[in-house]
LOMI-31428 format. One record per residue (C-alpha): residue in one letter; x, y, z. Coordinates in Angstrom, 3 decimals, padded with zeros to 6 digits. Layout:
! residues N
SITE  r         u         v         w
SITE  A         X         Y         Z
...
This chain:
! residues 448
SITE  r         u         v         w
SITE  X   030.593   008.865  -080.971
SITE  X   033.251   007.092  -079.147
SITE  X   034.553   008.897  -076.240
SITE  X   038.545   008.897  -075.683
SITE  X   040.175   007.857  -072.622
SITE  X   042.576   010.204  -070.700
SITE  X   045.593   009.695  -071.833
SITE  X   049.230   010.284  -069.399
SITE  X   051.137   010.925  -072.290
SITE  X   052.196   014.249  -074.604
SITE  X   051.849   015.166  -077.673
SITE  X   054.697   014.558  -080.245
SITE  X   058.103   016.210  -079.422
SITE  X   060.227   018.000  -082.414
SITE  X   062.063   015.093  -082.626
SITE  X   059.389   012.670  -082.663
SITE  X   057.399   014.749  -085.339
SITE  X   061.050   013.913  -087.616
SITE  X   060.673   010.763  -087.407
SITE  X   056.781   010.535  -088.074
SITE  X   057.476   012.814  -090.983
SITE  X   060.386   009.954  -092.292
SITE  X   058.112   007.305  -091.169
SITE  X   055.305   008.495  -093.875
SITE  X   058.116   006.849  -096.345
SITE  X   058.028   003.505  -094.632
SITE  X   055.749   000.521  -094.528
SITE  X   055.138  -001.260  -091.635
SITE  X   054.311  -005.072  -091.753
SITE  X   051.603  -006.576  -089.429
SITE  X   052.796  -007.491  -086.089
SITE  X   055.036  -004.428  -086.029
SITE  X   054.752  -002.744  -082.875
SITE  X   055.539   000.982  -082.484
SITE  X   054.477   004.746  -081.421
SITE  X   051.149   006.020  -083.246
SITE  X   049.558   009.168  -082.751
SITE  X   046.130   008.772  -081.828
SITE  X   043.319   010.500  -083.404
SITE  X   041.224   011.029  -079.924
SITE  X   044.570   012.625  -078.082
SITE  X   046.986   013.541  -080.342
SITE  X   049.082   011.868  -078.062
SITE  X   052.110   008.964  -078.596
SITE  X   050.916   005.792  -077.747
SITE  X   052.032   002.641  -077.840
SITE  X   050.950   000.623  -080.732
SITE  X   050.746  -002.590  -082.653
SITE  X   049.898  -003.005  -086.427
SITE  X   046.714  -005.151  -086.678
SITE  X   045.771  -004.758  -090.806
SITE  X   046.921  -003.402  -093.867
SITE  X   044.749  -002.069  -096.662
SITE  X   044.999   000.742  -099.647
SITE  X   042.931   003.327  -099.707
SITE  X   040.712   004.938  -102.733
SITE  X   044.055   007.433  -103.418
SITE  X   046.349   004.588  -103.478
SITE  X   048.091   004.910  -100.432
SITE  X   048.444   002.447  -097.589
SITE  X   046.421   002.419  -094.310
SITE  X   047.348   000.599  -091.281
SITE  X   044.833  -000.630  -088.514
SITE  X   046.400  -000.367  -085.301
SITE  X   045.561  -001.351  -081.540
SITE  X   046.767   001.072  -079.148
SITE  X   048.108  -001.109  -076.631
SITE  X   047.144   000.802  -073.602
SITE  X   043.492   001.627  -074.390
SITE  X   040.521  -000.329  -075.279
SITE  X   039.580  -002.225  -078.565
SITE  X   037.186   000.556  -078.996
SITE  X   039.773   003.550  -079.990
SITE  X   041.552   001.118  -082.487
SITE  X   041.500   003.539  -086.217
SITE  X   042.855   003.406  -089.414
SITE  X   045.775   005.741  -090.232
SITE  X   048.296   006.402  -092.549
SITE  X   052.176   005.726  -092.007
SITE  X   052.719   009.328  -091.242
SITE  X   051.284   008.764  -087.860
SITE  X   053.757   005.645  -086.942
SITE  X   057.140   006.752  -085.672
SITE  X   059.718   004.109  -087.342
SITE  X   059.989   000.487  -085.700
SITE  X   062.970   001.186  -084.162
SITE  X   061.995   003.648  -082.209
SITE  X   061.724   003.302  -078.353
SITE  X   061.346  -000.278  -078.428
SITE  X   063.321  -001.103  -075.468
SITE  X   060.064   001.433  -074.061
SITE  X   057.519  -000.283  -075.279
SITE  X   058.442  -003.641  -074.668
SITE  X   058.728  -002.641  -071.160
SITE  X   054.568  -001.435  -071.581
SITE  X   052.219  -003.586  -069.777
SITE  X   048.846  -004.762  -071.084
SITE  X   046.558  -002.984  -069.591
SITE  X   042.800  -004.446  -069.320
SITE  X   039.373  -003.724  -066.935
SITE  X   038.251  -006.848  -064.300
SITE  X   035.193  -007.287  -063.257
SITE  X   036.019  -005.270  -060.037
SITE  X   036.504  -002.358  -062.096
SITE  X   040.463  -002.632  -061.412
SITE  X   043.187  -002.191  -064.344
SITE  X   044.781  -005.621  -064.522
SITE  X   048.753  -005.780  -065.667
SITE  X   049.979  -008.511  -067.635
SITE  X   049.965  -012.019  -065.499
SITE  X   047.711  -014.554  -063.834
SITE  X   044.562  -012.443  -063.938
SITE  X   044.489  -011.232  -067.298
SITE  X   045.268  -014.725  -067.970
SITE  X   041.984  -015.686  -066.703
SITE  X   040.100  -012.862  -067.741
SITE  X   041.004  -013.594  -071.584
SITE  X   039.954  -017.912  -070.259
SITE  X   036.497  -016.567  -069.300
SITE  X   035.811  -014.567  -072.553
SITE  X   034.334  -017.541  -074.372
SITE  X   031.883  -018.196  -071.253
SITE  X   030.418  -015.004  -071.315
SITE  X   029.424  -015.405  -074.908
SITE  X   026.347  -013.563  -076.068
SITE  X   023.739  -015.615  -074.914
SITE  X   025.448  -018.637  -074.496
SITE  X   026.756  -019.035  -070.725
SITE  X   029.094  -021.908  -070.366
SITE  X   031.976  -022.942  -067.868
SITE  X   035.754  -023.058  -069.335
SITE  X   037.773  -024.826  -066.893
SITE  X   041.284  -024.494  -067.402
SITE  X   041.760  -027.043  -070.090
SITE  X   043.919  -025.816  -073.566
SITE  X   040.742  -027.107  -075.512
SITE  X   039.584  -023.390  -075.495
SITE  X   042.958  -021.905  -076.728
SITE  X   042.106  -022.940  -080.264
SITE  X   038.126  -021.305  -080.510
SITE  X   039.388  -018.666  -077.896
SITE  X   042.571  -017.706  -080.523
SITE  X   040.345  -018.183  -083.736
SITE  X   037.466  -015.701  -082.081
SITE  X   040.636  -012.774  -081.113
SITE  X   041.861  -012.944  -085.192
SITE  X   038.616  -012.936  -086.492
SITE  X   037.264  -010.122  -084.700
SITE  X   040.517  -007.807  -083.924
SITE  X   039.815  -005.203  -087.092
SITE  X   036.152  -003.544  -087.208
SITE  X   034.281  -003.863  -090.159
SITE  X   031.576  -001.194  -090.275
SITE  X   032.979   001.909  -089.247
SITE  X   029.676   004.262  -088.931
SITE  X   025.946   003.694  -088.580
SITE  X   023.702   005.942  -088.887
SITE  X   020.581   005.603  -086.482
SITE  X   017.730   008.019  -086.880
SITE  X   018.825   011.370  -086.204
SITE  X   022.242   010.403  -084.973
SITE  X   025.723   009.009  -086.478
SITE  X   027.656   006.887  -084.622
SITE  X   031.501   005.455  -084.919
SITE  X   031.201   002.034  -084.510
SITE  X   034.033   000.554  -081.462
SITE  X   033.900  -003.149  -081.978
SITE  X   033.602  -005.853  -085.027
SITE  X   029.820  -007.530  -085.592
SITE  X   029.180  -010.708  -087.608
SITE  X   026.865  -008.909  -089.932
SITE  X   026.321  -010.846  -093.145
SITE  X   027.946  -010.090  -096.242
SITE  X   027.191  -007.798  -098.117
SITE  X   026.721  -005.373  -095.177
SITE  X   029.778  -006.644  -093.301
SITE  X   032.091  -004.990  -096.091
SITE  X   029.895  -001.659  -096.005
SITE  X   032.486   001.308  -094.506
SITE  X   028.584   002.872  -093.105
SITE  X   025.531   000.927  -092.702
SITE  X   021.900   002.728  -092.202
SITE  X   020.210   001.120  -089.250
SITE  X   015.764   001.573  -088.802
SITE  X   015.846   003.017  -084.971
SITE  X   012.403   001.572  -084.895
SITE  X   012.491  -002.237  -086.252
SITE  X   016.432  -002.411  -086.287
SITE  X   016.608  -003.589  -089.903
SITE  X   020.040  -002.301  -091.808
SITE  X   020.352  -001.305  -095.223
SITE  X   023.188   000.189  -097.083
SITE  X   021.917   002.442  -098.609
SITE  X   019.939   005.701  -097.356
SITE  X   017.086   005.104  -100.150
SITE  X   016.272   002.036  -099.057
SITE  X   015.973   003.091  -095.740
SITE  X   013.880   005.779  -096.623
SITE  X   011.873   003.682  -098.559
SITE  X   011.524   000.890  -095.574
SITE  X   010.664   004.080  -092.790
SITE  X   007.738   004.760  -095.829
SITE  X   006.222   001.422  -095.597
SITE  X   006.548   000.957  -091.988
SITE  X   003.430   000.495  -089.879
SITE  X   004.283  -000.317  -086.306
SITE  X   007.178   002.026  -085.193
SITE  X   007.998   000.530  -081.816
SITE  X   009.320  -003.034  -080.752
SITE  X   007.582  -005.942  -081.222
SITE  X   005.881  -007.274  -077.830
SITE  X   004.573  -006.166  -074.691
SITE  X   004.638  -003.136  -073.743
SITE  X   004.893  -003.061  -070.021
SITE  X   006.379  -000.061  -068.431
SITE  X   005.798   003.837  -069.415
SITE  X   006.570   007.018  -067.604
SITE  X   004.037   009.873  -068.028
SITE  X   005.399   013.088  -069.977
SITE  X   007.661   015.234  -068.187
SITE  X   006.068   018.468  -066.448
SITE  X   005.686   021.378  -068.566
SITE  X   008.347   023.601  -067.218
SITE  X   007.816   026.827  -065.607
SITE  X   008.507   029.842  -067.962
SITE  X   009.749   031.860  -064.952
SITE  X   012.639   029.243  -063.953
SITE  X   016.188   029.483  -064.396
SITE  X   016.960   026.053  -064.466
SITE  X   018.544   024.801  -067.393
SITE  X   018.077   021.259  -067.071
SITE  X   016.623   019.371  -069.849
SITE  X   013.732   016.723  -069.336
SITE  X   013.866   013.244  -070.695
SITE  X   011.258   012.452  -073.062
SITE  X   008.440   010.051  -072.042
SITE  X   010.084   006.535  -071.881
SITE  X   008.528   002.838  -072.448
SITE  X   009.909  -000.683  -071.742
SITE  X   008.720  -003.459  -074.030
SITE  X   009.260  -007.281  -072.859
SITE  X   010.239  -008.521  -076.339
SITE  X   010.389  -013.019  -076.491
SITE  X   013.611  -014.189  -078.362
SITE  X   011.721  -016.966  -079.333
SITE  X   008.497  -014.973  -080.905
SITE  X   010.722  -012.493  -082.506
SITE  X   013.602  -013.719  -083.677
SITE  X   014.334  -011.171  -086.849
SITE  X   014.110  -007.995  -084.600
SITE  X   016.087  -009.832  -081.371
SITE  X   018.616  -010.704  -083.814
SITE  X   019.385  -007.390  -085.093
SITE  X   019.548  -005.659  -081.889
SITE  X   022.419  -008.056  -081.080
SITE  X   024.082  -007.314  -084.014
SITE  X   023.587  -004.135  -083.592
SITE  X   024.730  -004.312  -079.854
SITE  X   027.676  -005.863  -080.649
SITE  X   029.266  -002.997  -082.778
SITE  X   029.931  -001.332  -079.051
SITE  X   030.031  -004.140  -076.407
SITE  X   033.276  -006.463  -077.022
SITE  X   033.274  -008.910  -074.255
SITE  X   030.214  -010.578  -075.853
SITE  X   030.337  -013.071  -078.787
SITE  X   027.032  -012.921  -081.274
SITE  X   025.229  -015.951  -081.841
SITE  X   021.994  -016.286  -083.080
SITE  X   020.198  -018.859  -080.796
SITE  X   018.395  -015.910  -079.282
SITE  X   015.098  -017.900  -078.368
SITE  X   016.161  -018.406  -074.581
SITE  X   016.068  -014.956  -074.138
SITE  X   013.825  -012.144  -073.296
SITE  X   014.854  -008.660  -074.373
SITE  X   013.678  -005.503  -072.200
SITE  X   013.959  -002.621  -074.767
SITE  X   013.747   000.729  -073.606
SITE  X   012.507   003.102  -075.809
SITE  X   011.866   007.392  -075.659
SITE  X   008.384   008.165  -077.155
SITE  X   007.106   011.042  -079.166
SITE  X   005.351   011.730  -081.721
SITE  X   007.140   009.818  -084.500
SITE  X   007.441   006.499  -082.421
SITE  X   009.312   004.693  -079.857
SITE  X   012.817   005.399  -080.509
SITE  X   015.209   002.138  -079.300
SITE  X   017.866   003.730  -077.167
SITE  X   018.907   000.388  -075.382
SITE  X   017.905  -002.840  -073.668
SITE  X   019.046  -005.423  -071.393
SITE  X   018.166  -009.256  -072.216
SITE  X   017.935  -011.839  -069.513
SITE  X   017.309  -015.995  -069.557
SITE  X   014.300  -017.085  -069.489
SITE  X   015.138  -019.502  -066.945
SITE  X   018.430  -019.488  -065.870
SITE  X   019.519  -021.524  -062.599
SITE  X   022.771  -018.977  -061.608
SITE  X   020.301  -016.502  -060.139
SITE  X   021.401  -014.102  -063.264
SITE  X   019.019  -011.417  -064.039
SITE  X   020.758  -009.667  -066.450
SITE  X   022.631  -011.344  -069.212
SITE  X   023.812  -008.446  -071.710
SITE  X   022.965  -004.652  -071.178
SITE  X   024.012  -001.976  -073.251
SITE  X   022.791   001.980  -073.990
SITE  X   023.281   002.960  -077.558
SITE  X   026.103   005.838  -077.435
SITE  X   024.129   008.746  -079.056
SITE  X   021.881   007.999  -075.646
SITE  X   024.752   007.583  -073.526
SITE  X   024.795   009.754  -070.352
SITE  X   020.972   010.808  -070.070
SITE  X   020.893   008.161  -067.247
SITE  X   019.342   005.447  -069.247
SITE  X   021.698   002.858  -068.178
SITE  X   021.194   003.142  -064.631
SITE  X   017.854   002.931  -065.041
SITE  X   018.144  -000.473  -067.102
SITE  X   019.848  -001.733  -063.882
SITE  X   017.522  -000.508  -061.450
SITE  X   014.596  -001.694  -063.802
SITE  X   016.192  -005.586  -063.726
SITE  X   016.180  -005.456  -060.215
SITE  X   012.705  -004.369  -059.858
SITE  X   011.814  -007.401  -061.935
SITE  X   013.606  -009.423  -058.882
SITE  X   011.697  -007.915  -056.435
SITE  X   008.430  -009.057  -058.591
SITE  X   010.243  -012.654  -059.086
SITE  X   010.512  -012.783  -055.383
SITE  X   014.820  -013.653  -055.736
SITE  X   017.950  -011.819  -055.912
SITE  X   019.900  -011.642  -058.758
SITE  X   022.702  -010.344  -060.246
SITE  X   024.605  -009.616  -063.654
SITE  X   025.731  -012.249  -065.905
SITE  X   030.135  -012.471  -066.121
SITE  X   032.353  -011.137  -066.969
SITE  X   031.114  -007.335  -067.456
SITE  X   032.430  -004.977  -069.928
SITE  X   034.419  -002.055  -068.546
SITE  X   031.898   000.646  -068.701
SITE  X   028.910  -002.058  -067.104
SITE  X   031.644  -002.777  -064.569
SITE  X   031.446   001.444  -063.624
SITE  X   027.331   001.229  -063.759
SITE  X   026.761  -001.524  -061.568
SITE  X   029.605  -000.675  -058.868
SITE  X   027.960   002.693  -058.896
SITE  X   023.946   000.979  -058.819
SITE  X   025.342  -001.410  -055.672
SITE  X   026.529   001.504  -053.885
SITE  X   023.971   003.812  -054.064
SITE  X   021.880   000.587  -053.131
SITE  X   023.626  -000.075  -049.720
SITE  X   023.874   003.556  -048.966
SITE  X   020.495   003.972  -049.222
SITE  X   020.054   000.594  -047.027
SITE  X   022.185   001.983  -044.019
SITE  X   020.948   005.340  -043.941
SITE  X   017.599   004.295  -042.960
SITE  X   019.164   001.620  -040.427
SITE  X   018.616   002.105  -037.030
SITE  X   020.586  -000.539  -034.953
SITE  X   022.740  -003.697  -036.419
SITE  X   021.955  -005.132  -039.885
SITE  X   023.478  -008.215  -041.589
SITE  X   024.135  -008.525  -045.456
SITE  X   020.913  -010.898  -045.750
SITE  X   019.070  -007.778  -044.559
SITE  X   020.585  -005.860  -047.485
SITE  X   020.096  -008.651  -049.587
SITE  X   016.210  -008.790  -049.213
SITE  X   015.622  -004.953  -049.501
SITE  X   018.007  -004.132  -052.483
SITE  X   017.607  -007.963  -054.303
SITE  X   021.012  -007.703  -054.244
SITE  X   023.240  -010.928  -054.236
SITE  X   024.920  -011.632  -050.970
SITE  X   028.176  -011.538  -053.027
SITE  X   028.053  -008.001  -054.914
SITE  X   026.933  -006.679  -051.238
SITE  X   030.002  -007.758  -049.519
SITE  X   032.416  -006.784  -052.052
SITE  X   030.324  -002.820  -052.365
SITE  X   030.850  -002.858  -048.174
SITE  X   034.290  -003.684  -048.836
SITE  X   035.430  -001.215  -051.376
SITE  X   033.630   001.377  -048.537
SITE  X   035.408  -000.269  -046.038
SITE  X   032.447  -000.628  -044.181
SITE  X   032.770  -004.545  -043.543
SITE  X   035.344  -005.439  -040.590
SITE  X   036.297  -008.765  -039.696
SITE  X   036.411  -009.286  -035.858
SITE  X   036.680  -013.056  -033.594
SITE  X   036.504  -015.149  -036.750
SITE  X   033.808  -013.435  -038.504
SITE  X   032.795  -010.201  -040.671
SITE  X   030.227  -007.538  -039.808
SITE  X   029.121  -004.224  -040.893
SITE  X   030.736  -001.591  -039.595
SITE  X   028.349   001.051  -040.415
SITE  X   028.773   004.648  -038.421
SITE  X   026.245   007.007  -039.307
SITE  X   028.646   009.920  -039.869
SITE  X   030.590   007.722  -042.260
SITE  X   027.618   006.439  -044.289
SITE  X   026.322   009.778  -044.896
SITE  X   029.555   011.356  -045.809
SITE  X   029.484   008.439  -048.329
SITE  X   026.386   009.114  -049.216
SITE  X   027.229   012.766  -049.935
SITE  X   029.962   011.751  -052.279
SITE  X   028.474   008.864  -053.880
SITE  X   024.482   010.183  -054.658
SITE  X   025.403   012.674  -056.852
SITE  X   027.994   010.972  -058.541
SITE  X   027.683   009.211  -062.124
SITE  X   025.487   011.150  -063.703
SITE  X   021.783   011.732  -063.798
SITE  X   019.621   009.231  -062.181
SITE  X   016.282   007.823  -063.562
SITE  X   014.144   006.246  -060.999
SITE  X   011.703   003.286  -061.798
SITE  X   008.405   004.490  -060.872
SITE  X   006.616   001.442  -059.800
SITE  X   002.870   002.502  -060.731
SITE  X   003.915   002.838  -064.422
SITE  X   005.412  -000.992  -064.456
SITE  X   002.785  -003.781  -065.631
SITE  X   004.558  -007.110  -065.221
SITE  X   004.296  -010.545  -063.882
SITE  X   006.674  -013.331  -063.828
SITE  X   006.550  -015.812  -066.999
SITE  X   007.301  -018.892  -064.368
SITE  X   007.084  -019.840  -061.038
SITE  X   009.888  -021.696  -058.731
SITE  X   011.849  -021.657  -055.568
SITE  X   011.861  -018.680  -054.313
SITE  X   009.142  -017.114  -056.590
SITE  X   005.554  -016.041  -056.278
SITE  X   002.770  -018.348  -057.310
């Protein structure tokens, strides 16, 4: 399920409730911007009126964009949850847009969400381009925004789990219009229906992803009947190297599938440039997709991630962390340092800052005299780039006679350390003698 953000604000106030109760005798128009209570508060927040629709009673629903939150807690409600368009409009025109940079930092309305919105087309699923800041891109850039804005499936249900969808996915028609679809966890195909889907799992031979497999963990230890701890093991995981080109069907459907929870990618089909890294927990009834990350096959901006996601009934288990640390480990085998395709969504933006720092950490406590960011850069396969901008938000890089260097006190750095290694969750580690891999091609910079 979607998780809610924080939000500063209250919950209704007597008055307010009068005027949601009036409101339930109004209809709004789309464009109209007011106060809705959210479902994943119950808080006022500021709101704009994206669709209209009737429901199966008769009664109109309105889909509305809560203008300081993310696309992803957008929902359907009824007019008794908008306070009337007159209300507090001289505060909420006064509201600023409120969006997540690559650095992780909330952006107000201006020259940088400006350009963040310019380099949405670039970072298109799969398809990396350059926009330069020509109006040729307002028209596509526009059409994509209206044509995505409103979800269209609202729940899937994968395997054991249901899931509220966050984000709209070109899925063909029929399923497009479905309010649920059911999704295989094993070959990805949808259905909409749960017969069919039971019929499908029936038939199905091979219950893992197509490919190579080329990384699994060995089973957790059996845990000690005498210990308190309450800690839960992961299951046994795998990796399989899955080729856009070879499998285009299943590659296809886990970006559709993707794309009902990352928003600042655009689907297209051309998938055969791509390989896909699908990570999978194993037991007895298969390999269970739980997320991936997909990367070019050869891509000349030293990118070695190009789209990354966790599915959210696997969400916090570590799993994304783990994709991270596993693309980098594939840059150590490659022999070059890479980093994550632009611009990231807001909750990639939190994995990687937290992946880089634990990185550099981990670099300068074992650092015994003065190290540059090259020396970082060929331990961690970090870019040069993410490096400096990690040291900086530690304030660990100082700029002395015309030049920068690492200011890196060893009372400091593990202090950091101390906040920073237990922070964001669990941690999986990439154990090394369970990866079987090679590099597809050879070039500058790579092994022969």
């Amino acid at each position: 399920m979607a998780h809610g953000q924080k939000s500063s604000g209250a919950g209704p106030s007597s008055a307010q409730r009068k005027d949601l109760a009036a409101a339930g005798a109004l209809e709004f128009a789309v464009g109209t911007k007011t106060q809705c209570t959210a479902a994943f508060d119950g808080a006022l927040h500021p709101a704009e009126v994206l669709e209209i629709r009737t429901d199966a009673a008769g009664k109109k629903q309105y889909y509305v964009h809560f203008m300081d939150c993310d696309k992803r807690l957008d929902e359907w409600v009824h007019a008794d949850k908008l306070l009337p368009p007159n209300s507090n409009i001289s505060r909420l025109e006064s509201v600023p847009s409120l969006a997540l940079g690559c650095s992780g930092e909330l952006q107000a309305d201006g020259q940088k969400i400006t350009r963040r919105l310019k380099r949405r087309l670039e970072d298109t699923h799969h398809v990396p381009g350059h926009l330069d800041d020509s109006k040729d891109h307002a028209g596509p850039e526009k059409e994509h925004a209206e044509r995505t804005k409103v979800k269209n499936v609202q729940v899937v249900e994968y395997g054991r789990y249901e899931m509220d969808t966050w984000y709209y996915s070109p899925y063909p028609e029929p399923y497009a219009s479905c309010h649920k679809l059911y999704v295989c966890e094993y070959s990805l195909k949808y259905f909409r229906k749960k017969a069919t889907l039971l019929r499908h799992l029936a038939k199905l031979e091979a219950r893992h992803p197509p490919g190579d497999e080329i990384y699994r963990s060995p089973p957790p230890p059996a845990s000690n009947p005498g210990s308190s701890s309450n800690a839960v093991a992961n299951p046994p995981i795998a990796v399989f190297e899955v080729d856009g080109k070879a499998n285009k069907v299943y590659c296809q459907n886990l970006c559709l599938l993707s794309k009902l929870f990352l928003d600042h990618k655009t689907l297209y089909y051309d998938v055969d440039p791509f390989l896909f890294y699908v990570l999978c927990e194993v037991d007895a009834d298969g390999y269970h997709t739980v997320g991936y990350f997909s990367k070019e096959k050869n891509c000349q901006d030293n990118y070695n991630l190009a789209c990354i996601l966790t599915l959210p009934c696997y969400q916090r288990k570590g799993y994304g962390k783990f994709l991270i640390a596993f693309a980098y480990q594939l840059s150590h085998l490659e022999g070059r340092p890479g980093t994550a395709e632009r611009p990231l969504s807001d909750l990639g933006a939190v994995s990687f800052r937290s992946y880089w720092t634990r990185q550099v950490l981990d670099v300068l406590r074992d650092c015994r005299g003065d190290i540059s960011v090259q020396d970082i850069s060929d331990r961690t396969m970090m870019m040069p780039s993410d490096i400096i901008e990690t040291l900086k938000q530690l304030n660990l890089l100082q700029y002395w006679k015309g030049s920068h260097y690492i200011a890196a006190n060893p009372k400091v750095v593990e202090e950091y350390w101390r906040i920073y290694s237990g922070a964001g969750g669990r941690w999986l580690e990439v154990d090394l003698k369970c990866l079987h891999w090679q590099p597809l091609t050879t070039g500058p910079g790579r092994p022969k």
